[in-house]
N, C-alpha and C positions, 0 to 999 in steps of 0.2 A: 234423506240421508245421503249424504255424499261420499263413495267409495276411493279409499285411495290407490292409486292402481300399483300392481305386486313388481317389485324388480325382478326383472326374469336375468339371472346367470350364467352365459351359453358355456363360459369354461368348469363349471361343475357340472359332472353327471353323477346321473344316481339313476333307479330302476324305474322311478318315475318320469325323470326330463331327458327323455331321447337326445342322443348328439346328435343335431344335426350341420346340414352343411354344403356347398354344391359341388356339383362335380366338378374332376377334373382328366383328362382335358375337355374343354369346355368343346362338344360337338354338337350336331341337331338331331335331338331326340322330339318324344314322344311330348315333353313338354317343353318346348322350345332349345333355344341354347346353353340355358342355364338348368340344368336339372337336380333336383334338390335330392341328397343323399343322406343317410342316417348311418348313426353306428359307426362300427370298426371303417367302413368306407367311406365316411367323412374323414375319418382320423388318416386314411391312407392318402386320400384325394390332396390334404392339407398338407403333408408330409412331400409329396411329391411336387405342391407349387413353392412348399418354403426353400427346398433344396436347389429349384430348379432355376428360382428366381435369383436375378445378379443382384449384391448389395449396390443401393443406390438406385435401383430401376425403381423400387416401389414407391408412389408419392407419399410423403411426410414422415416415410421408414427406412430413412436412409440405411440403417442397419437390418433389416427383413432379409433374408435369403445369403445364400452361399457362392463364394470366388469357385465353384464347380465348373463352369462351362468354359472361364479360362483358364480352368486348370489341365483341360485336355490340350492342352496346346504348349505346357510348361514341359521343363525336365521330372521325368516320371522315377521317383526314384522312394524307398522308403522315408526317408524324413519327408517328403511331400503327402504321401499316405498318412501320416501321421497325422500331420496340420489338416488334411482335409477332413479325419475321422473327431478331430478336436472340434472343428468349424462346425460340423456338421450336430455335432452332440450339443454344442451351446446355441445352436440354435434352436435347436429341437428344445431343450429347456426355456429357451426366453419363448417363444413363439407356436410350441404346439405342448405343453404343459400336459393336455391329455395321453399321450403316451407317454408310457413305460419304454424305455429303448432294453432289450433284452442281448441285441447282438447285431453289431452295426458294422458293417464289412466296407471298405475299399480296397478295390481291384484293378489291375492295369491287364489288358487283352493280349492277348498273345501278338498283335502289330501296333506298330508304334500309333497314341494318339488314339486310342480305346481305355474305358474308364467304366466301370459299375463300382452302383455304389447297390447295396444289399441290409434292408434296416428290417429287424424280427423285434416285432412292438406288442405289446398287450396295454389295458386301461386299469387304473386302481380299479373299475367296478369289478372287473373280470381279469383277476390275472389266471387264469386256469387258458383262456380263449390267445391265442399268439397269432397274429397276421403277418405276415411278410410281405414287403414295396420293395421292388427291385426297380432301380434307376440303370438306365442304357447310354452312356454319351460316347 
């Protein structure tokens, strides 16, 4: 009898199929460079490389990631905060589907050319559970 083998779905979770996912930043751990993470911390780890990455850097995802890193270099002004909080939110829908965004903050530092970005997320399993990724550029 020949088994046909099961499609595993890494964008649906349920109580059974753990999120998984690697870290990020990728540093040298206890299991090499890439250390494989679960949970709310995949979903943060994933969050932090979608934002951080420039559109165009990623090969064959020309549109993957957020104008963030040159946006610390533009005129800081609220309609810029806007477009970034817009960028930031359609990306997080095309490309991290797992979170729930609850409360998604852009901020300019108190000196010119400082920028957080501040994202309070939970997952359809668990919207009771809220995790917070705060970005520093």
């Amino acid at each position: 009898m020949i088994s046909t083998p099961q499609r595993i779905d890494f964008l649906t979770t349920s109580k059974f199929t753990p999120i998984l996912g690697v870290g990020f930043p990728v540093v040298s751990g206890t299991g090499g460079y890439f250390t494989a993470t679960q949970g709310m911390t995949s979903i943060s780890a994933s969050l932090k490389q979608l934002i951080l990455t420039n559109k165009g850097e990623r090969v064959m995802m020309p549109n993957f990631g957020t104008s963030i890193r040159s946006s610390v270099f533009s005129q800081m002004d609220e309609t810029r905060r806007r477009e970034l909080k817009e960028e930031i939110q359609s990306a997080v829908a095309t490309y991290e589907p797992r979170a729930i965004l609850r409360n998604l903050d852009v901020s300019f530092g108190d000196t010119q050319h400082q920028l957080t970005v501040s994202i309070s997320f939970s997952t359809a399993e668990d919207m009771s559970t809220t995790q917070i990724v705060e970005i520093k550029l």
